[in-house]
C-alpha positions as CSV (number, residue, x, y, z in Angstrom):
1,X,-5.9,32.9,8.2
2,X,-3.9,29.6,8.0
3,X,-7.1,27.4,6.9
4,X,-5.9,27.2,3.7
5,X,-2.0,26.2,4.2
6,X,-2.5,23.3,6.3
7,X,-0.7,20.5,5.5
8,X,3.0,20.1,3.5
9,X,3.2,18.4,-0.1
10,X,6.7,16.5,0.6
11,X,6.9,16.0,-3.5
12,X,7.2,19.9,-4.5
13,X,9.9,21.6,-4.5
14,X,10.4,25.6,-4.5
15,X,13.3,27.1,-5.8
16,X,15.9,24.7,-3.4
17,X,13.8,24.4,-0.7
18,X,11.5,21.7,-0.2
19,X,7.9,22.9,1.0
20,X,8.1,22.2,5.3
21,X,4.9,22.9,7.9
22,X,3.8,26.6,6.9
23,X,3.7,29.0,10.0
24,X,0.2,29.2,9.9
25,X,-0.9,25.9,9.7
26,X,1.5,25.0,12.3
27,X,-0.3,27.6,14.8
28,X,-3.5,26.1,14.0
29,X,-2.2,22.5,14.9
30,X,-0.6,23.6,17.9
31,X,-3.9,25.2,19.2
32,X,-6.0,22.3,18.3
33,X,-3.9,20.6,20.4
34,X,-3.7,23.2,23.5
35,X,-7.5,23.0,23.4
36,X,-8.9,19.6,23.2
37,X,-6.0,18.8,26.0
38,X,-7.9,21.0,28.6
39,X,-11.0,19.2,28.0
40,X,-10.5,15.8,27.7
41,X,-9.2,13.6,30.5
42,X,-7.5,9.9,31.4
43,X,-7.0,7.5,28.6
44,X,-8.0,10.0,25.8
45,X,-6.1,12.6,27.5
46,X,-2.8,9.8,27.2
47,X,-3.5,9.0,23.7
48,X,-3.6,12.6,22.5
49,X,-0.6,13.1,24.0
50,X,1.4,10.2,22.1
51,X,-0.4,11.7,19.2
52,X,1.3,15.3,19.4
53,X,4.3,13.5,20.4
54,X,4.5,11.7,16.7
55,X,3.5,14.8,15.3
56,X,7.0,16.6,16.9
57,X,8.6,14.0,15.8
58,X,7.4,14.2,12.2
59,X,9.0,17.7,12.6
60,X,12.0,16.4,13.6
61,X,12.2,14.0,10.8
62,X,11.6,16.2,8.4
63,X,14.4,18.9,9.6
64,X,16.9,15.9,9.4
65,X,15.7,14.9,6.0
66,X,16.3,18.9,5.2
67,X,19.4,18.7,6.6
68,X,18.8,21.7,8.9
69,X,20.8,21.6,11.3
70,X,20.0,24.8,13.2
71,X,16.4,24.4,12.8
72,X,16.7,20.6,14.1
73,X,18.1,21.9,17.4
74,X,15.6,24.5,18.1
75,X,12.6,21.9,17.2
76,X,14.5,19.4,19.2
77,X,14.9,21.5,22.5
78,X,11.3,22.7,22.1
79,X,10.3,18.4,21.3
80,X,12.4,17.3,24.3
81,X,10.5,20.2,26.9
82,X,7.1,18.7,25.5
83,X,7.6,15.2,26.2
84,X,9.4,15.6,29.6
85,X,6.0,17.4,30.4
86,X,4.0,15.1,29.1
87,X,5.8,12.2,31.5
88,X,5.8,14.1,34.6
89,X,2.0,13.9,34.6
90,X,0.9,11.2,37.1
91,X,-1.0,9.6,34.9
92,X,1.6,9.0,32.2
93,X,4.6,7.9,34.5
94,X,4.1,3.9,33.7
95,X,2.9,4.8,29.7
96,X,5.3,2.8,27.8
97,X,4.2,4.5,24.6
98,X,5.4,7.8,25.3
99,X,8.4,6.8,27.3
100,X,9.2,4.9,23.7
101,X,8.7,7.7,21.7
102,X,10.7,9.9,24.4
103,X,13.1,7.7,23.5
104,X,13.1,7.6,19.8
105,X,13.1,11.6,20.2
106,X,16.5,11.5,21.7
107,X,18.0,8.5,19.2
108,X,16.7,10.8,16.3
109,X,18.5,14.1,17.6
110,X,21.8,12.1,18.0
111,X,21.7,11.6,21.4
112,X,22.7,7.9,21.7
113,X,23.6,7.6,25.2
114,X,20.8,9.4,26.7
115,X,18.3,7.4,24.6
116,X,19.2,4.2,25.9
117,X,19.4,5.5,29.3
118,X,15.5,6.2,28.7
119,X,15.0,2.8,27.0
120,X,16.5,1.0,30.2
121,X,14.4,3.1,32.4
122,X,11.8,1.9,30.9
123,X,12.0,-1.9,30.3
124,X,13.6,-1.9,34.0
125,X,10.2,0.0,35.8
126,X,8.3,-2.1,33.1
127,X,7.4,-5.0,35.4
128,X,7.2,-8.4,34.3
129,X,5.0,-9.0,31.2
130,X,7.3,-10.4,28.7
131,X,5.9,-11.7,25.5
132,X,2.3,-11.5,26.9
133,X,3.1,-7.2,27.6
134,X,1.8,-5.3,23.8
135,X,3.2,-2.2,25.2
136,X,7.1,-3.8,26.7
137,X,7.2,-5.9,22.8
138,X,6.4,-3.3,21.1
139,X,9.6,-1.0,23.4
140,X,11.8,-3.9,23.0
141,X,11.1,-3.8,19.2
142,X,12.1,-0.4,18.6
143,X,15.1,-0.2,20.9
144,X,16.6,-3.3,19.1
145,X,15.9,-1.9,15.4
146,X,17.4,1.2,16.1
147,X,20.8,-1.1,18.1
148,X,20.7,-3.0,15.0
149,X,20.8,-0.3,12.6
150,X,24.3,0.7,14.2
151,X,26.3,-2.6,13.3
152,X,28.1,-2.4,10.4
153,X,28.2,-6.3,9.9
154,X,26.5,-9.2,11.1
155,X,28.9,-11.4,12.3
156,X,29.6,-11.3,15.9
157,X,25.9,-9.5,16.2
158,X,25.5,-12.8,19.0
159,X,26.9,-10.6,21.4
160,X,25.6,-7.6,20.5
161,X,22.8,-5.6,23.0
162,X,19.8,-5.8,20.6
163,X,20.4,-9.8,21.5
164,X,20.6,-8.8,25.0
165,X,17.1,-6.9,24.7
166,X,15.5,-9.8,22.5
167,X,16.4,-12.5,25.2
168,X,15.6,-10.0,28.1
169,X,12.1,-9.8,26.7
170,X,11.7,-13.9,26.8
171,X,12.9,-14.0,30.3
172,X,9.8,-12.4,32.3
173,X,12.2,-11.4,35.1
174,X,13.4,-7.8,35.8
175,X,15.3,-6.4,33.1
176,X,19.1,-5.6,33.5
177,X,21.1,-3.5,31.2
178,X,23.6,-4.9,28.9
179,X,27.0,-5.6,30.2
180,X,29.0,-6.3,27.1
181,X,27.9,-10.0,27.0
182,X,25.1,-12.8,26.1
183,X,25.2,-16.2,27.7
184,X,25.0,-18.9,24.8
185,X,22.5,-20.8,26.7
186,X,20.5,-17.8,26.7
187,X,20.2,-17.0,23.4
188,X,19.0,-20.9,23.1
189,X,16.5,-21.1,26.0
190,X,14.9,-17.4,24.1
191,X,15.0,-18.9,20.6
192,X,12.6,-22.0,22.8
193,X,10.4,-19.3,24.1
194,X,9.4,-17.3,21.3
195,X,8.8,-20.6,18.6
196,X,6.7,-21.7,21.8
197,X,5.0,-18.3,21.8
198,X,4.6,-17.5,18.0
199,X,2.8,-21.4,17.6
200,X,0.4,-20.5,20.6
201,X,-0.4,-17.5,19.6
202,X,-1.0,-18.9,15.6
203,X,-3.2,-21.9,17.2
204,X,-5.6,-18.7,19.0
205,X,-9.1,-19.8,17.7
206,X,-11.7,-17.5,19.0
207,X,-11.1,-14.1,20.6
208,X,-13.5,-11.3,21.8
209,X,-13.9,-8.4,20.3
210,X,-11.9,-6.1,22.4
211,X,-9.0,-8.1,23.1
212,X,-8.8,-8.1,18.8
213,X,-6.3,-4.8,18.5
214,X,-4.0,-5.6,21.3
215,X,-3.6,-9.0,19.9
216,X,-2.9,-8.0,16.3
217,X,-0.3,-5.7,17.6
218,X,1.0,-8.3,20.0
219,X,1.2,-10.2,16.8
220,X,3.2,-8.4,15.0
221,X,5.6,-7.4,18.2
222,X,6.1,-11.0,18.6
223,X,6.6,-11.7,15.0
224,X,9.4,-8.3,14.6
225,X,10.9,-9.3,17.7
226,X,11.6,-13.1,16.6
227,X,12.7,-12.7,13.4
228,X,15.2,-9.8,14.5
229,X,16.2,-12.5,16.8
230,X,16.8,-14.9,14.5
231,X,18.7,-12.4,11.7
232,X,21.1,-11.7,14.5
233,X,21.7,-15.2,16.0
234,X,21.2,-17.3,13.0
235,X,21.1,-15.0,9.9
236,X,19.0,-13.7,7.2
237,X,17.3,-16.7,5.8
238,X,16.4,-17.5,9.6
239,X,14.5,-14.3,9.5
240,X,12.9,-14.5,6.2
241,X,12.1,-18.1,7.1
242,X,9.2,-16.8,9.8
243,X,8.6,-14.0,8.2
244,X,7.2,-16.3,5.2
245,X,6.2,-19.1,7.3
246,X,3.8,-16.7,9.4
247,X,2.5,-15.1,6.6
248,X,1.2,-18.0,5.0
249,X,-0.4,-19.0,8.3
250,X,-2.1,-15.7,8.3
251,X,-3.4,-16.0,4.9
252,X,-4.5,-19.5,5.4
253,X,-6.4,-18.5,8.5
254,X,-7.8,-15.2,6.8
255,X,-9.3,-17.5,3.9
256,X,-10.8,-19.8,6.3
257,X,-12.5,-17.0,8.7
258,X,-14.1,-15.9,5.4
259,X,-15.2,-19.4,4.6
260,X,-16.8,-19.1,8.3
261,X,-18.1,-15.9,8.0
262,X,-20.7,-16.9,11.0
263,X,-18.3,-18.2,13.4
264,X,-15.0,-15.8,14.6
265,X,-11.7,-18.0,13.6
266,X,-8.4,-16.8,14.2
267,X,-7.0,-13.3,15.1
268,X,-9.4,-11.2,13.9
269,X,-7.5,-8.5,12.5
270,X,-6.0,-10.5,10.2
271,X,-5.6,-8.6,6.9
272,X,-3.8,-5.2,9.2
273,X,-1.6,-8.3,10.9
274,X,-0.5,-9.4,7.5
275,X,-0.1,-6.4,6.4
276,X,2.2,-4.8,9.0
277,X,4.5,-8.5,8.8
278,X,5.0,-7.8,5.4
279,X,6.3,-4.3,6.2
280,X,8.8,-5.4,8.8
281,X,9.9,-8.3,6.0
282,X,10.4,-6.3,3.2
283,X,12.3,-3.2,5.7
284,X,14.9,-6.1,7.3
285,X,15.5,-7.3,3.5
286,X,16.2,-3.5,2.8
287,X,18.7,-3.7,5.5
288,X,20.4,-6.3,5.1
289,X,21.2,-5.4,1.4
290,X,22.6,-2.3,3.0
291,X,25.1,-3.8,5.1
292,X,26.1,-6.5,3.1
293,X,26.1,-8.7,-0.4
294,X,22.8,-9.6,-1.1
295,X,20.3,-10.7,-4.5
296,X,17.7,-7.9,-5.0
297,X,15.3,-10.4,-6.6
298,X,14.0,-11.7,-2.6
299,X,13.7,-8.0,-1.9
300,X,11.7,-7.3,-5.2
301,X,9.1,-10.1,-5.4
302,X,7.8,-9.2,-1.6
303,X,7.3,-5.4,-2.7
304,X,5.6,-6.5,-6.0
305,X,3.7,-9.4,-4.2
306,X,3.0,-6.9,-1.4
307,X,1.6,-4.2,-3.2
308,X,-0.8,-6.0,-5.6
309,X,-2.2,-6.8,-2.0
310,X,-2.1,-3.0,-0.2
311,X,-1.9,-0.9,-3.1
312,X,-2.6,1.3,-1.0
313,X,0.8,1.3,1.0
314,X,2.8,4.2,1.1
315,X,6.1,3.1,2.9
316,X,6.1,0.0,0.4
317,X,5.6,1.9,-2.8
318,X,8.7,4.1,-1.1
319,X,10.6,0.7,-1.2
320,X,10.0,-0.3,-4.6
321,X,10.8,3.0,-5.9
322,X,14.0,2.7,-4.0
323,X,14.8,-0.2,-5.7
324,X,13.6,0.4,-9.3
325,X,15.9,3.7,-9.2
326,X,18.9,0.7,-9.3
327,X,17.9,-0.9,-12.2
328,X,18.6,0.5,-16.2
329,X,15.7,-0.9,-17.2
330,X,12.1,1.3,-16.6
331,X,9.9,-1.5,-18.9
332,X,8.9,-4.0,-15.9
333,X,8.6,-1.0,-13.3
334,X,6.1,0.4,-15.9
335,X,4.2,-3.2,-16.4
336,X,3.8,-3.1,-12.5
337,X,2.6,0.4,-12.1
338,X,0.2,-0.2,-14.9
339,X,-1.2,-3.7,-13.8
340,X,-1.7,-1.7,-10.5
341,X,-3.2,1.1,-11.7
342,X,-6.0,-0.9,-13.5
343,X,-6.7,-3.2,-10.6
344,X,-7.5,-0.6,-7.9
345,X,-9.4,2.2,-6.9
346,X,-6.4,3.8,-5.1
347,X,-4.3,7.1,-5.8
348,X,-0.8,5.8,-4.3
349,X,-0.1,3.8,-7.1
350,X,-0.5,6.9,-9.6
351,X,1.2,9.1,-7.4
352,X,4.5,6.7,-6.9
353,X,4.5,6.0,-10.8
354,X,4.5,10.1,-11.1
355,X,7.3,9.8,-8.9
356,X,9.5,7.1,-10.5
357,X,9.1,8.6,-14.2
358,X,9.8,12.5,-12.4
359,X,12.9,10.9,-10.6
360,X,13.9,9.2,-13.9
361,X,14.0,12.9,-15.8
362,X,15.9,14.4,-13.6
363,X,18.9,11.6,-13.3
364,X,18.7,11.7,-17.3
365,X,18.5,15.5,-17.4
366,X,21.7,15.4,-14.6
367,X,23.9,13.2,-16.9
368,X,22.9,14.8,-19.7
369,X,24.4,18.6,-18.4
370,X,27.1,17.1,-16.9
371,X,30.0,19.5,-18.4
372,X,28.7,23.0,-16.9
373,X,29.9,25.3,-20.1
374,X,28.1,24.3,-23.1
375,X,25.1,22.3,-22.2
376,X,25.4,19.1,-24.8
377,X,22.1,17.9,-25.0
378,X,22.9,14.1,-27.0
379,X,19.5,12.3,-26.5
380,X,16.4,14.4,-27.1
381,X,14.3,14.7,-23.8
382,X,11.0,14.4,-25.0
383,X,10.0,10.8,-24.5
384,X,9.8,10.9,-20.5
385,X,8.2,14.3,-20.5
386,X,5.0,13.2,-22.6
387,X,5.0,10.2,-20.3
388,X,4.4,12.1,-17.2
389,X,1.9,14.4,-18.6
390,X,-0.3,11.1,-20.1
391,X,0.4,9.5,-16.5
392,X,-1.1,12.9,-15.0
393,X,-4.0,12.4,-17.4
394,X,-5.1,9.3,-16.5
395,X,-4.3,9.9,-13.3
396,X,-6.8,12.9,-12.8
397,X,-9.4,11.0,-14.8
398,X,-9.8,8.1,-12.0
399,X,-12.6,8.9,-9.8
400,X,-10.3,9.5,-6.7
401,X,-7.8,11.7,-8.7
402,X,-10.2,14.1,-10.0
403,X,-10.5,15.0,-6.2
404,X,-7.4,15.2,-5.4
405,X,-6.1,18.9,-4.5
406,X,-1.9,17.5,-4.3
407,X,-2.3,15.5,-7.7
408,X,-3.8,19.0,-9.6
409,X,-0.9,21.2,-7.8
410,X,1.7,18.4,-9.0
411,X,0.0,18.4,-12.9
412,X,0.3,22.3,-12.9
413,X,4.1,22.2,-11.0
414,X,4.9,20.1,-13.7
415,X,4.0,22.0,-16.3
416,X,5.0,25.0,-15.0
C-alpha cells in the first residue's frame, strides 16, 4: 500500500487544495530512510543525512507555499528535532553542509535571529579556509542571499552584514560577527582578493579527476560570492559584469577542451559550472527588478539565451514563465516555446508551455467573470482551449512524453 502514491504533481489542483506528499508515500520515504541509515556508515552515512535534511525542507517549502500555517509548525518542530539529531552525532559536528541547511531550516520557519546565531556558529568553528574552503563559500553564500533578500533598497547596502560576511570570507582569519559596521578599506582590500582569486582559478589548466567536483562548486561559490559582492558595493551592472565576463571564459574554455579532447584543459566540469553561473545571473537580475526600477529586456535575453542551452532547466523555465505572465503579448513566448520544442529531446519545455497557455486561461477566464451575478462572457473562450489540447498532442507524441505518467494525468485533468 503506498507504492502507487509516491510522489506529488505540484501542477494539479483538487478542488482548492493543491496535491501535497500523500500519507502513504510519505511512510514509505520515511522508512527508506530509517533503514539504509542503520546500515551504512561515515561519509555515506553524512551525505544521506543532508539528503533527508533537503527532503524536510522541501516539506517545509511546500507548507509555506500552501500557506499552512498550522501544518508549517508541526513539520517545522518535527524538521528542527531531526536536524539537531543529526548534528549531535560526532561525526557531523564540523559538517558545514548540514549546519547550513540547519540554518536555512530556521530562516525558512521565520526564525531570523536564531538562524543567524547558527550561521555565526558556524563560520566562527569553521577554521580558516577562506576562498580555498568549498564547504565555508558555499555557507557564506547562502547566509548573504538570504541577508540580502531582507533590504528593501540598495543604497547604503555598504554597510550592511551580507558585506560583512562577503569580506569575512576573503580575510582567512577567524570570523567575527557583525557589529553594525564595515571598514572602507575592507571592502577594497576583499574586492582585491576575490578578482585575484576568480583570475587564478579561470587560468587552472589541468586538474585530476577527483579534485573536478569540488572545484566546479568552488567555482560557482566564488563566482555567487563576488558578484553579490560587487551588487552590494558597487551595483548591478558590477554584478552582471562578472557574471558575463566569467561566462564567456567558461565557454571559451569548454570549446577549447573539446578541440583537445586528448589532453584535460580547464575545469572539467565545465558545462554544470556554466550552467549553475547562469542560474545565480538570471536569480540576482530577478531581484534586483524586485526591489527597484529596472529594463526586463537584460532579464529576458539570459532566460531565452539560457534555456536554448539547458532546456532542460526547471528553475529557469520557472523564470521565464514569471516574466512572460507580465507581458500582453503571448506571440514571442509561443515562437520560443516552439523553437525549443523542435530543438530538443526534453519534456520541460512542453511541460512549461502547458503551463504558460493554462496560466493564460485562467487570468482571461478571471477578468472575464469579474462581476459575480450574471457571468458576461464578451470574448469567446475557445482559442486558448484548442491550444492546450494541440500542445498536449504533440506533447504526448514526442518520444519522452508518451512515457510520461504526470504529462497523461495533466491531458486527462484538463479535459476533465
Amino acid at each position: 500500500s503506498g507504492f502507487n502514491h509516491i510522489g506529488h504533481m505540484d501542477t494539479m489542483l483538487r478542488g482548492r487544495h493543491q496535491i501535497g506528499h500523500y500519507k502513504e508515500g510519505e511512510e514509505f520515504i520515511q522508512n527508506v530512510f530509517h533503514v539504509l541509515f542503520q546500515i551504512v556508515t561515515g561519509k555515506e552515512k553524512s551525505y544521506l543525512s543532508i539528503c533527508w535534511l533537503q527532503y524536510e525542507i522541501s516539506k517545509v517549502l511546500q507548507c509555506l507555499q500552501a500557506k499552512k500555517k498550522k501544518k508549517l509548525k508541526a513539520q517545522g518542530r518535527k524538521s528542527k528535532k531531526l536536524a539537531k539529531n543529526f548534528l549531535k552525532a560526532p561525526d557531523n559536528r564540523n559538517n558545514l553542509s548540514l549546519w547550513k541547511l540547519y540554518a536555512y531550516l530556521e530562516w525558512l520557519l521565520g526564525n531570523t535571529d536564531d538562524a543567524r546565531k547558527v550561521f555565526d556558529t558556524a563560520l566562527c568553528t569553521a577554521g580558516t579556509g577562506g576562498l580555498k574552503s568549498a564547504q565555508l563559500s558555499s555557507l557564506s553564500l547562502l547566509y548573504a542571499q538570504l541577508e540580502v533578500e531582507l533590504l528593501e533598497s540598495i543604497e547604503g547596502a555598504v554597510t550592511s552584514r551580507a558585506v560583512h560576511i562577503l569580506t569575512k570570507l576573503t580575510e582567512s582569519g577567524p570570523y567575527v560577527p557583525y557589529s553594525g559596521q564595515v571598514l572602507p578599506v575592507n571592502v577594497l582590500k576583499a574586492r582585491k582578493t576575490y578578482e585575484h582569486a576568480l583570475q587564478d582559478y579561470l587560468n587552472k589548466t589541468s586538474v585530476s579527476d577527483q579534485d573536478q567536483i569540488s572545484d566546479t562548486d568552488q567555482l560557482v561559490n566564488l563566482i555567487g560570492c563576488y558578484a553579490l559582492f560587487q551588487y552590494l558595493t558597487v551595483g548591478i551592472d558590477g554584478a552582471v559584469l562578472i557574471y558575463t565576463q566569467t561566462s564567456e571564459k567558461l565557454e571559451a574554455s569548454g570549446s577549447q577542451k573539446c578541440e583537445n579532447t586528448g589532453e584535460n584543459f580547464g575545469i572539467l566540469n565545465f558545462p554544470t559550472a556554466l550552467e549553475a553561473v547562469t542560474l545565480l545571473h538570471t536569480n540576482l537580475l530577478r531581484f534586483h527588478m524586485k526591489i527597484s526600477v529596472y529594463p526586463l529586456n537584460p532579464l529576458r535575453e539570459a532566460l531565452t539565451e539560457a534555456l536554448k542551452r539547458y532546456p532542460s532547466n526547471q528553475s529557469l523555465w520557472r523564470s521565464y514563465i514569471h516574466i512572460q505572465r507580465k507581458s500582453h503579448s503571448a506571440s514571442k513566448a509561443r515562437r520560443f516555446f516552439d523553437s525549443v520544442t523542435r530543438s530538443t529531446n526534453s519534456l520541460e519545455p512542453w511541460l512549461f508551455a502547458i503551463q504558460a497557455e493554462q496560466m493564460r486561461k485562467k487570468l482571461t477566464e478571471k477578468v472575464q467573470r469579474a462581476d459575480v451575478g450574471e457571468i458576461h462572457c464578451t470574448i469567446p473562450e475557445t482559442g486558448l482551449t484548442n491550444r492546450i489540447i494541440a500542445l498536449f498532442e504533440h506533447a504526448v507524441q514526442s518520444e519522452n512524453g508518451t512515457h510520461c505518467p504526470l504529462l497523461w494525468r495533466m491531458y486527462l485533468n484538463f479535459m476533465v
